[in-house]
C-alpha positions in Angstrom: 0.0 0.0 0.0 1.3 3.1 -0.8 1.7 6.1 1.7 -0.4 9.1 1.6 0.7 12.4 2.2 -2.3 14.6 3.3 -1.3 18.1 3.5 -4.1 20.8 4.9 -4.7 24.0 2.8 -6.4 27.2 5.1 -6.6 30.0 3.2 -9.3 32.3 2.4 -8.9 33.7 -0.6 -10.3 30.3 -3.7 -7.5 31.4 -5.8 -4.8 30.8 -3.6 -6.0 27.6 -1.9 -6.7 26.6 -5.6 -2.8 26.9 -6.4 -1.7 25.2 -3.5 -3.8 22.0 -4.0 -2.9 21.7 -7.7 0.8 22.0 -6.9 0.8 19.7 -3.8 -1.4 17.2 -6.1 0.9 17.7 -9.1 3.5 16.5 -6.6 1.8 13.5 -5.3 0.2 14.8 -1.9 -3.4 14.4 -1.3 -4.7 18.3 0.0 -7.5 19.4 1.8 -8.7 22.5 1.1 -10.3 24.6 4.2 -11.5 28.5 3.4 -12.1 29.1 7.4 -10.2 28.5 10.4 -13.6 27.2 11.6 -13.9 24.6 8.6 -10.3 23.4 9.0 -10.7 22.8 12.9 -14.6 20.9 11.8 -12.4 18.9 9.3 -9.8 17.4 12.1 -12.5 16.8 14.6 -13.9 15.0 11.6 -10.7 12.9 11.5 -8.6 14.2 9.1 -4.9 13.8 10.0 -2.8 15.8 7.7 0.8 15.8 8.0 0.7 18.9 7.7 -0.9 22.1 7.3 -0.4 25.1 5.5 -2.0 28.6 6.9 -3.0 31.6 6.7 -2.7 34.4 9.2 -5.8 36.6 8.4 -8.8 35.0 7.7 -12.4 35.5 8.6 -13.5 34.5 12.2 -10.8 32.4 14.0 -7.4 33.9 12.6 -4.6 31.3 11.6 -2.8 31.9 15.1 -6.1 31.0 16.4 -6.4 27.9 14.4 -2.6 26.4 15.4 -3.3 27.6 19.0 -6.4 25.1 19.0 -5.4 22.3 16.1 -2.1 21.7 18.0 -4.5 21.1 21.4 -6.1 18.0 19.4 -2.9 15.9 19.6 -2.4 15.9 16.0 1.2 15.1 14.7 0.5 17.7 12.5 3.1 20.5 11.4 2.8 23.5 10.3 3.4 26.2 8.0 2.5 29.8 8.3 2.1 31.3 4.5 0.9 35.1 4.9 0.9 38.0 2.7 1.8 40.3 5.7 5.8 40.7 5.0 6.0 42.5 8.6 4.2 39.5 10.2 6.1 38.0 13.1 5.3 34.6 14.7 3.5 35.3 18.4 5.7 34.6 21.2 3.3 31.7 22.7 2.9 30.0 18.7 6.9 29.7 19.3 6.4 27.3 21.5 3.9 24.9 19.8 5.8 22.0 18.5 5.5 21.1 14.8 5.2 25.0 13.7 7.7 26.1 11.2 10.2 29.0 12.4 10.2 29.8 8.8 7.0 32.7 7.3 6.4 32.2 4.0 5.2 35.4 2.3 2.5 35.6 -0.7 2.3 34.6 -3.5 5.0 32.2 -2.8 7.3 32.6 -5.5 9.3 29.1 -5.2 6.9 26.3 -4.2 9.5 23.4 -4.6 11.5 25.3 -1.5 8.1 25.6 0.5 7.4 21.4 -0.1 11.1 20.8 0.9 10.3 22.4 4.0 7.4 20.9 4.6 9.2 17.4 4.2 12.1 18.2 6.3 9.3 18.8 8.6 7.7 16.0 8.7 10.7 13.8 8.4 10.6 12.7 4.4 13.0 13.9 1.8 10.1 13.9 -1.2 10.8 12.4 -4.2 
């Protein structure tokens, strides 16, 4: 049987979480798409155990700070990966601490996605293909 890769996509804007999913399944992930914080949280209380997840810092509702604060509370192995287009965004101080979030911010659009899915995998422990 051949492992999945499931790979979360919260963003709110249909274009973007468009572009993500078709790159991710170009490159042989399976992704989820979420347009809320609220949806994406539904999703993993739903089951869903993405590797990881990619987010968004402003969104409608519960923000993407919010989202890690309480998707990292479900035991989840899940990492993630904060993908804003604020460039002066900084990572809280109490996000820091929540294990499985990437140090790294990824700005919008996200000119090289090969270097975002190599981070990702050294995440998660695979080197891709």
């Amino acid at each position: 049987m051949e492992f999945v890769k499931t790979i979360l996509i919260l963003d709110d804007e249909s274009a973007v979480r468009r572009s993500f999913c078709d790159f991710f399944e170009d490159h042989l992930w399976e992704p989820v798409p979420a347009a809320s914080g609220e949806e994406a949280l539904a999703l993993l209380q739903q089951h869903l155990q993405p590797l990881a997840a990619i987010v968004d810092v402003r969104l409608p509702g519960i923000d993407g700070n919010e989202f890690i604060r309480q998707a990292s509370q479900l035991r989840t192995p899940m990492k993630f990966v904060i993908c804003t287009g604020s460039p002066e965004y900084l990572i809280p101080d109490d996000l820091r601490q929540v294990a499985g979030l990437c140090p790294r911010v990824f700005t919008k659009p996200v000119i090289d996605m090969q270097e975002l899915e190599r981070e990702i995998n050294r995440l998660i422990g695979t080197q891709g293909d």
